[in-house]
C-alpha positions as CSV (number, residue, x, y, z in Angstrom):
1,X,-8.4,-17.4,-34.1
2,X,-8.9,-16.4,-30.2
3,X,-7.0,-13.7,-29.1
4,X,-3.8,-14.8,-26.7
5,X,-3.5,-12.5,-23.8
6,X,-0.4,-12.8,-21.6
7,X,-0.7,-11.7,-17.8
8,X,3.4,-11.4,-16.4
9,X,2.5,-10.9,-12.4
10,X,0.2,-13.2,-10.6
11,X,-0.7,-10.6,-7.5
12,X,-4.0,-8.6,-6.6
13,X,-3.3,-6.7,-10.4
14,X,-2.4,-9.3,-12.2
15,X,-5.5,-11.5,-11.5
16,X,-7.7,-8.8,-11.8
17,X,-6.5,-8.6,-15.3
18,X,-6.6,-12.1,-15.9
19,X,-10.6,-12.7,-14.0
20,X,-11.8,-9.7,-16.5
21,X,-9.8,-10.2,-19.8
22,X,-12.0,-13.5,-19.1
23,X,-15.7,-12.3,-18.4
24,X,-14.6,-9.4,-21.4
25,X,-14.0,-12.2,-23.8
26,X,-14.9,-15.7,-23.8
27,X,-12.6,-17.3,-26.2
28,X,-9.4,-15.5,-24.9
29,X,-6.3,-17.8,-24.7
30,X,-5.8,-16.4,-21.1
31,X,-1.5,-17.6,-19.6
32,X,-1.3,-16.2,-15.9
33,X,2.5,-16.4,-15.1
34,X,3.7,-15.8,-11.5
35,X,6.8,-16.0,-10.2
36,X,5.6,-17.8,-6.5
37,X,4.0,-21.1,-5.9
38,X,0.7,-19.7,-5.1
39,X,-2.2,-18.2,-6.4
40,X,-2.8,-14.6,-5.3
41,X,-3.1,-14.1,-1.7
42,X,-3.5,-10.6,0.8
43,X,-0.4,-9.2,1.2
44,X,-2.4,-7.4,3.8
45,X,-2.8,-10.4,6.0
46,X,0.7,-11.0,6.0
47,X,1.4,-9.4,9.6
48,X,-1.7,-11.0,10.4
49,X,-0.8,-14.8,9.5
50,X,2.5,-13.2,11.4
51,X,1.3,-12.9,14.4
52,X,-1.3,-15.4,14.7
53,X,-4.5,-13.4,14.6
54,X,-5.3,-15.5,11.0
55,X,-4.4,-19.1,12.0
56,X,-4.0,-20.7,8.9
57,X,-2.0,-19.4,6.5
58,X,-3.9,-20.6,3.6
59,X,-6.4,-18.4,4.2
60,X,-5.2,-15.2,2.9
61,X,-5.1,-16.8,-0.5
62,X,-7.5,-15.2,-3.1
63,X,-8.2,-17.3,-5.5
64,X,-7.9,-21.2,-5.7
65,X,-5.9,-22.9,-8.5
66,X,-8.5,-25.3,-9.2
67,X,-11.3,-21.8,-9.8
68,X,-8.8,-20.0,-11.7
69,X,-7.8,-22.9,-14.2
70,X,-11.1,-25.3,-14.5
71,X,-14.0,-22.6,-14.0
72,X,-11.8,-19.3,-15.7
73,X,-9.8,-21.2,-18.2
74,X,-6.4,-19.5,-17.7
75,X,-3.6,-21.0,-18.0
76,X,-2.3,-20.5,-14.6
77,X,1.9,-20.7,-14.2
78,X,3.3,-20.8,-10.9
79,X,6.9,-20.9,-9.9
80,X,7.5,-19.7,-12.8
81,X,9.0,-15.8,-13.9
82,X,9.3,-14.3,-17.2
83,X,12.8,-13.2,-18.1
84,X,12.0,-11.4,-21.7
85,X,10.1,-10.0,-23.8
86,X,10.3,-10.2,-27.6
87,X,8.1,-7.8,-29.3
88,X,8.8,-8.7,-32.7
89,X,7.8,-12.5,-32.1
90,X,5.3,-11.1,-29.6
91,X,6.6,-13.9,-27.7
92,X,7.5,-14.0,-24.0
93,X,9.8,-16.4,-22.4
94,X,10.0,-17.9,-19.0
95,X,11.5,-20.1,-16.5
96,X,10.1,-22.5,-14.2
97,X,11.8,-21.2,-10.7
98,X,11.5,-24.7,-9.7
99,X,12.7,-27.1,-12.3
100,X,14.4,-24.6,-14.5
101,X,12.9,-25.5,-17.5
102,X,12.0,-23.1,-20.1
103,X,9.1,-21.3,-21.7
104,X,7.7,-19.2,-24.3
105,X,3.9,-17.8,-24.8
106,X,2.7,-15.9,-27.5
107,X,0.8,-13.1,-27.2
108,X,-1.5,-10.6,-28.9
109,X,-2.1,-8.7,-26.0
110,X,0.2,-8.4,-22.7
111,X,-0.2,-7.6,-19.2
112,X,2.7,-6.3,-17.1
113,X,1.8,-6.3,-13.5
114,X,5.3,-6.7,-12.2
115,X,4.4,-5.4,-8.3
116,X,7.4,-4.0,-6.5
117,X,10.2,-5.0,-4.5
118,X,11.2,-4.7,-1.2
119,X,13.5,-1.3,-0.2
120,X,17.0,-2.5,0.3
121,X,18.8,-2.0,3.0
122,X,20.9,1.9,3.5
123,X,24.1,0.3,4.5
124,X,26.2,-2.5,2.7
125,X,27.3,-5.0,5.8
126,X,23.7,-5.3,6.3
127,X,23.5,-6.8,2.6
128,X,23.7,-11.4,3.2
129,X,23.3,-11.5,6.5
130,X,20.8,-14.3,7.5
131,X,18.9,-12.9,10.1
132,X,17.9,-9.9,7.7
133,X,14.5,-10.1,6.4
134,X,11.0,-8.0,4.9
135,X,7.9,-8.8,4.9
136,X,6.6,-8.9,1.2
137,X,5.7,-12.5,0.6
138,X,4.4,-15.8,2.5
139,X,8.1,-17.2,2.5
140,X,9.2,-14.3,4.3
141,X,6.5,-15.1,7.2
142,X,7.8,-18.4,7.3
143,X,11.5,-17.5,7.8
144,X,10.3,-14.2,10.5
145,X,8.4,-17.0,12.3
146,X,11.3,-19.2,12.8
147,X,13.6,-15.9,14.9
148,X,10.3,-14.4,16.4
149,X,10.4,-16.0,19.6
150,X,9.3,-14.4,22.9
151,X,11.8,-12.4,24.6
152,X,13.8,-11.8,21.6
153,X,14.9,-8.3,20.0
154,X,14.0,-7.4,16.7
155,X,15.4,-3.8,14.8
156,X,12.9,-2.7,12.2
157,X,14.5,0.1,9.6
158,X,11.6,2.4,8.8
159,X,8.1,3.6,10.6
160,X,6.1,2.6,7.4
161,X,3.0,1.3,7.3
162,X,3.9,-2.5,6.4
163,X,7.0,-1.5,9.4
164,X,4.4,-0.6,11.7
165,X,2.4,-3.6,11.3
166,X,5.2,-5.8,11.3
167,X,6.2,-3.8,15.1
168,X,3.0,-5.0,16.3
169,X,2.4,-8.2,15.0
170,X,6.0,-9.4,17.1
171,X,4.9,-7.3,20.0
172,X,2.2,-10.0,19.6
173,X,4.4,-12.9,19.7
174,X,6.3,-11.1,22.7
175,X,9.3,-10.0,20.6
176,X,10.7,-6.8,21.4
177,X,10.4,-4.6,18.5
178,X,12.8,-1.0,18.3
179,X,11.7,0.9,15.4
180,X,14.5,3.0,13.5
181,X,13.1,5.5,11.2
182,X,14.8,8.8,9.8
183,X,11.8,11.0,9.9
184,X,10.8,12.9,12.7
185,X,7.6,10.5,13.2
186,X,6.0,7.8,12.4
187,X,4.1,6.7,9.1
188,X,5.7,9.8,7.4
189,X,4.0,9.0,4.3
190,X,0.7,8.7,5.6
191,X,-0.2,11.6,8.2
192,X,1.2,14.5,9.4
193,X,3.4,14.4,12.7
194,X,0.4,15.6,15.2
195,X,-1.4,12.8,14.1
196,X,0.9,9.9,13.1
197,X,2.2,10.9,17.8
198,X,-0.8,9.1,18.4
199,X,-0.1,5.6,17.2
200,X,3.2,6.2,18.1
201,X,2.2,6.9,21.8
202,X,-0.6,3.5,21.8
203,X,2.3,1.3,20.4
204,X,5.0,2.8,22.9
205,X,2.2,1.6,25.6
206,X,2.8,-1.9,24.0
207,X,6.2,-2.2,24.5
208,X,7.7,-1.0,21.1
209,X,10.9,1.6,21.3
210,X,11.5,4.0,18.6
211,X,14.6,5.6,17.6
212,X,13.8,8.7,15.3
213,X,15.0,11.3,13.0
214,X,17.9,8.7,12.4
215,X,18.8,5.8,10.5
216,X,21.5,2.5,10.9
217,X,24.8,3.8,10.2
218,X,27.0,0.6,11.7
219,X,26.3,-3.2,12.0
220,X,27.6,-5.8,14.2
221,X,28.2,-9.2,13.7
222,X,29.9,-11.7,11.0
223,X,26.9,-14.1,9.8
224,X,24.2,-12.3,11.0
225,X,23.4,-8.9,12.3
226,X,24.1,-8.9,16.4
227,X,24.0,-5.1,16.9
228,X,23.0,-1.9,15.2
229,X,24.6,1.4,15.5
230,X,22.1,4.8,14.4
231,X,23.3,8.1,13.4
232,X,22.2,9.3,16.5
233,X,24.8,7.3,17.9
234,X,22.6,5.2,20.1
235,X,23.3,0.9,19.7
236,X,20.9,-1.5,19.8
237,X,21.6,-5.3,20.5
238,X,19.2,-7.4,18.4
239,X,18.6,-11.0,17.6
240,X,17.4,-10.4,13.7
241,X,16.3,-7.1,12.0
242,X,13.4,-6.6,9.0
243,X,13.8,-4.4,6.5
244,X,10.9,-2.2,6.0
245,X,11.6,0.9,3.7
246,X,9.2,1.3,1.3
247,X,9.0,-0.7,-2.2
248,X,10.3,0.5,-5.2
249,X,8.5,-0.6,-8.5
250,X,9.5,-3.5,-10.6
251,X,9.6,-2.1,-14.2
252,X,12.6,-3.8,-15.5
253,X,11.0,-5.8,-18.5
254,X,8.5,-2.9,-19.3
255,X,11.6,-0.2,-19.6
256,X,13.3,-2.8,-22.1
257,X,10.5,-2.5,-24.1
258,X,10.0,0.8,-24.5
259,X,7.8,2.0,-21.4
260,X,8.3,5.4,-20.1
261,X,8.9,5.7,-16.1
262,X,7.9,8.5,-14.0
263,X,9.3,10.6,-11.1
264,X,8.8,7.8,-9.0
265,X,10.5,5.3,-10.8
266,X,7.1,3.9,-11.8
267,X,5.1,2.9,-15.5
268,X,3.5,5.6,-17.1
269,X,0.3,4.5,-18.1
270,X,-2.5,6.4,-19.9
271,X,-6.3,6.1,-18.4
272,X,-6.6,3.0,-20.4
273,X,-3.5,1.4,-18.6
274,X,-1.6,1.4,-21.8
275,X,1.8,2.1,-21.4
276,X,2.2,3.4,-25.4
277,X,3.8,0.0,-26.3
278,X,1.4,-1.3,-28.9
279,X,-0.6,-4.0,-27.1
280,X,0.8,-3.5,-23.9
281,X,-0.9,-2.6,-20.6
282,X,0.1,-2.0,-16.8
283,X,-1.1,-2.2,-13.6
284,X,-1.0,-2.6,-9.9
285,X,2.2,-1.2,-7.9
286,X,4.6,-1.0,-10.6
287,X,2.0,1.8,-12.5
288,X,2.2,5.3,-11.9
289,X,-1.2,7.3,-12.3
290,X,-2.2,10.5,-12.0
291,X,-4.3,11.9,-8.4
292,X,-7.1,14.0,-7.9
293,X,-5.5,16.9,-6.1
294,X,-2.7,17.7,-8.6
295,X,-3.4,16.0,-11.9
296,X,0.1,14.4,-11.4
297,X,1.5,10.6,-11.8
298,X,1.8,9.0,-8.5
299,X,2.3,5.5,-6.7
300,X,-0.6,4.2,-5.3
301,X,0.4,0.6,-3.6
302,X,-2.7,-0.4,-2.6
303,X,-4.7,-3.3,-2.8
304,X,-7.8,-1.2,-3.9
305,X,-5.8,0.2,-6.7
306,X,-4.5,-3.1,-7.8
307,X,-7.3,-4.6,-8.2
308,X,-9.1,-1.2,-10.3
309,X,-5.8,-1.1,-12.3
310,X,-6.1,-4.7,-13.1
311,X,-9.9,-4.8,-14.2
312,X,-9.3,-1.9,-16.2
313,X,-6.3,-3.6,-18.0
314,X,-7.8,-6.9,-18.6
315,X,-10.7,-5.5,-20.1
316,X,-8.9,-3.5,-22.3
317,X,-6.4,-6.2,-23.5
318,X,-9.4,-8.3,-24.2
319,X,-11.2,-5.4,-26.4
320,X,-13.2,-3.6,-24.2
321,X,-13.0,0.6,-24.2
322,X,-12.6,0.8,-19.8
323,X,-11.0,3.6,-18.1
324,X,-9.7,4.7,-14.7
325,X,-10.2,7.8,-13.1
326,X,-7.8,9.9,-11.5
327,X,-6.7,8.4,-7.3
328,X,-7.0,9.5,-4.3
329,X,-4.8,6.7,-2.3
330,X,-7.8,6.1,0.2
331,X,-6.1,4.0,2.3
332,X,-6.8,2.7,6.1
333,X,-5.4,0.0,8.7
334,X,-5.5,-0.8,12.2
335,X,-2.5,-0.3,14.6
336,X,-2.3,-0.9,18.4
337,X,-6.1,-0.3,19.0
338,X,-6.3,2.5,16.9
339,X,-7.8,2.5,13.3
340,X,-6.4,5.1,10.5
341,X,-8.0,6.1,7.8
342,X,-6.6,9.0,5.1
343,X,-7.1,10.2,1.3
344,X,-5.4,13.1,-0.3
345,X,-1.8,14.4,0.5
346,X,-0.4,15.2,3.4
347,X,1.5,18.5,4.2
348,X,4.5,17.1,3.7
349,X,3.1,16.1,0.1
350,X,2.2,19.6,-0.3
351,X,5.7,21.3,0.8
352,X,7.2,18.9,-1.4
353,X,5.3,20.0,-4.5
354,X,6.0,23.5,-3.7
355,X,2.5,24.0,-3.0
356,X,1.1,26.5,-1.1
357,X,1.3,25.5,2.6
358,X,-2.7,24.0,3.3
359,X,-5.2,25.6,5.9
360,X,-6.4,23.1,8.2
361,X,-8.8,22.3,10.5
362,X,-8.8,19.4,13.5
363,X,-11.0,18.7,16.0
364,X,-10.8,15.6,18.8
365,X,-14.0,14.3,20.0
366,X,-15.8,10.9,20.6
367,X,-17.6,8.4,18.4
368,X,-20.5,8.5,20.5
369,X,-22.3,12.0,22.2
370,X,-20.2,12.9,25.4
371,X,-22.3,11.4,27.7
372,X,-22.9,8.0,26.3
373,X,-20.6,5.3,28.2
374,X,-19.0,3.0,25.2
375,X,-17.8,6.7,22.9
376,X,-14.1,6.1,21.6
377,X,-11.7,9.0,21.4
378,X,-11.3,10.3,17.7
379,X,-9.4,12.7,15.8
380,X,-10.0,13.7,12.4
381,X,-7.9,16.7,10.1
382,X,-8.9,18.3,6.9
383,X,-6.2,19.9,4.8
384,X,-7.7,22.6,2.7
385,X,-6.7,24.9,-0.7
386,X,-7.0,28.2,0.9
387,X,-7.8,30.0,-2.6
388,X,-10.3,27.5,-4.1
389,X,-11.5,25.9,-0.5
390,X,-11.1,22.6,-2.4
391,X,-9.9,19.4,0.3
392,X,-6.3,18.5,-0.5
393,X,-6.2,15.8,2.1
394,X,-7.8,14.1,5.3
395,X,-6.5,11.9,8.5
396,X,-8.9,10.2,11.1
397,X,-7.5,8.5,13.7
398,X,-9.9,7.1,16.0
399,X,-10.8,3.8,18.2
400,X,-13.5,3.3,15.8
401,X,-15.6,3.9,12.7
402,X,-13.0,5.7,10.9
403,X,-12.7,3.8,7.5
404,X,-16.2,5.2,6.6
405,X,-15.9,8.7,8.0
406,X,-12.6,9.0,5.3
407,X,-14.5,7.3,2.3
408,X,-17.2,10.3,2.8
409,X,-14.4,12.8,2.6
410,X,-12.5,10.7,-0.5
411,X,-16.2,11.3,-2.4
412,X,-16.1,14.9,-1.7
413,X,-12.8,15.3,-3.5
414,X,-13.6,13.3,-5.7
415,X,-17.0,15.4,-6.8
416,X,-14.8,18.7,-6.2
417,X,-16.5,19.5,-3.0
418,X,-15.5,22.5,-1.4
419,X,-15.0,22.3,2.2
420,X,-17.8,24.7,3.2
421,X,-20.0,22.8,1.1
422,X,-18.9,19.7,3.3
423,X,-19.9,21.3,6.3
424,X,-23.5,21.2,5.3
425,X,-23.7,17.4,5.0
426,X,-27.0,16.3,6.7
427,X,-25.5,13.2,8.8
428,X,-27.1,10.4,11.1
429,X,-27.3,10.4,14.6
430,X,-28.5,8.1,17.7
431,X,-26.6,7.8,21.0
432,X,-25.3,4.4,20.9
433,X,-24.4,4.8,16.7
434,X,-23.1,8.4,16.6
435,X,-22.9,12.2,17.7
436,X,-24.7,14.9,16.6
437,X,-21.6,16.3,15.0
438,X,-19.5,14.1,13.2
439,X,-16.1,14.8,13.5
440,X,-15.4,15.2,9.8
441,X,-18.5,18.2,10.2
442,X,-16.4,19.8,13.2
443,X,-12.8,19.6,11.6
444,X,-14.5,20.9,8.3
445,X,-16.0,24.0,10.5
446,X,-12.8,24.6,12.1
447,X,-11.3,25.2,9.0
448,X,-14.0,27.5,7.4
449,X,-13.7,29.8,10.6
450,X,-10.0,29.9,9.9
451,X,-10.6,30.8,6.6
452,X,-12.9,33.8,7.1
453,X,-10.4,35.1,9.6
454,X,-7.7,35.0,7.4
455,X,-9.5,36.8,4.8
């Protein structure tokens, strides 16, 4: 008899699983449940198709139905969301979201690629309000796109990465965007404050207010929101508000069967993605997994991940012997003009670990030599282990080439690199390509000089 493998999550991981549980076996009775009407798409485009830099919609979408179920054979579900699990039957039952009609679907092997949710609002009269929204799926584009029109005022709660997208794709559209966040700066998760000031700054250019170091302590309004009052006592009058604090994991039907959850709230997963559930694997931004730097479980909500989780999964669950290596979260994006590119931890990371505060090293330069006329101004910081000299972390922001620059530093820790070693990288150089002295070279030099001075 073919094996039956069940995939519960229809996203970046959940594909992944079910594209290599079929090149990993053949025969595989492959079901693909997903709880929204389409096949997996970029959540990454989303505050593109937003703001109308990707016209069509349809575009962001992955993977046709027609390539997943005539050339893959998987039995694709749509609409439809699993509400249990029955280990004993090894049998899991759904719902068409749709119709309401019911489902079950054996399984030898399962899948749980659950994603995440969207943060929930901090204060309860913000909680049914109709002009409260996120940004997670394409519906929530559609309903943004039908408030985001020029000239109005939109609140966003929290400085996050998908919140500081979702600021500039409405600046786009001419919306006024006030940013309420209750760290000190910006993209708090992602770089330190001296070097999350410089989107800030770019984005402040474009129009965007921010209210920091506070958070929404009164709303205004019946149906929907019509004003906003922060702890810092400052009041905002806005036309709708979005809802961007982070994205807590979905682990509901792997916790009722037995899965372990993290410090994050995340699966625990072993390098095989099982969860120690006997023929039961995770993935994608439910899963946490340990990092480079520390050895210890983290969330990595990343596309890249996803997808590496997923493959690692399906192959698994079809009876391959795949593992993952430990993360480093290499992540990068574009905001206001400026690209970003980091991997590793940040300081706060490290104070929050109770590490031992990092040396550092920064430098500001150009892309191009000094005295070449299309150079772009860039920043990069290395965060260093002073006793073993090993790189906990990097951040490059820059007007260009940066993505690169922080893939070279993500191999180095991943190889174990020491940042002196780093500094004898032998790199290219031409005047209209790049300088003499990359800028990861100078920011790595800054910090070895600091080093031998503090010794």
């Amino acid at each position: 008899m073919p094996r039956s493998i069940v995939v519960i999550g229809g996203g970046a991981a959940g594909t992944a699983s079910a594209l290599e549980a079929r090149r990993t076996d053949r025969t595989a009775q492959i079901t693909l449940i997903n709880r929204e009407n389409y096949p997996e798409y970029s959540r990454c485009g989303l505050p593109y198709v937003l703001s109308g830099v990707i016209a069509r919609p349809e575009a962001v979408i992955i993977h046709e139905e027609s390539a997943l179920r005539q050339m893959m054979r998987i039995d694709l579900r749509l609409g439809t969301e699993a509400t249990d699990i029955d280990m004993k039957s090894r049998m899991v039952n759904a719902e068409s979201l749709n119709s309401g009609e019911k489902f079950s679907f054996p399984f030898d092997m399962l899948v749980l690629a659950l994603g995440a949710r969207p943060g929930s609002a901090p204060v309860e009269a913000l909680k049914g309000k109709k002009n409260v929204f996120k940004l997670r799926t394409m519906h929530d584009v559609e309903e943004i796109r039908k408030h985001a029109s020029p000239g109005k005022t939109a609140a966003i709660l929290g400085a996050s990465l998908i919140g500081m997208e979702l600021a500039e794709a409405l600046s786009r559209l001419k919306v006024k965007a006030i940013v309420i966040h209750r760290s000190p700066e910006t993209l708090s998760t992602l770089l330190d404050p001296d070097m999350s000031q410089l989107i800030r700054v770019e984005a402040e250019k474009e129009g965007v207010k921010f209210a920091l170091s506070t958070t929404v302590q009164e709303v205004g309004g019946s149906d929907e929101v019509e004003w906003v009052k922060t702890t810092s006592g400052e009041t905002f009058q806005v036309d709708f508000m979005a809802v961007a604090t982070g994205a807590p994991p979905e682990t509901g039907l792997a916790v009722r069967i037995g899965a372990k959850t993290g410090k994050n709230d995340g699966i625990l997963v072993d390098d095989h993605m099982r969860i120690g559930v006997e023929g039961v694997y995770a993935a994608g931004d439910c899963v946490e997994y340990p990092d480079v730097m520390t050895g210890e479980p983290n969330l990595f909500q990343l596309g890249t991940v996803a997808v590496r989780m997923g493959r690692v999964a399906g192959a698994n669950a079809a009876g391959g012997d795949v593992t993952l290596p430990p993360l480093l979260g290499t992540t990068t994006s574009k905001l206001f003009g400026l690209e970003i590119g980091t991997v590793g931890l940040t300081t706060r990371d490290m104070n929050r670990r109770g590490m031992k505060p990092p040396m550092y090293g920064k430098t500001s330069t150009s892309t191009k030599p000094e005295y070449y006329p299309t150079g772009k101004p860039i920043t990069a910081k290395l965060l260093v282990n002073a006793d073993t000299q090993k790189i906990m972390g990097a951040q490059i922001v820059g007007g260009e080439d940066v993505a690169q620059r922080a893939n070279i530093v993500a191999l180095a820790m991943m190889q174990g690199i020491t940042v002196e070693q780093l500094t004898k990288l032998e790199t290219c150089y031409a005047p209209p390509i790049a300088p003499v002295w990359d800028p990861i070279i100078l920011a790595a030099e800054s910090v070895v000089r600091r080093l031998k001075a503090a010794r």
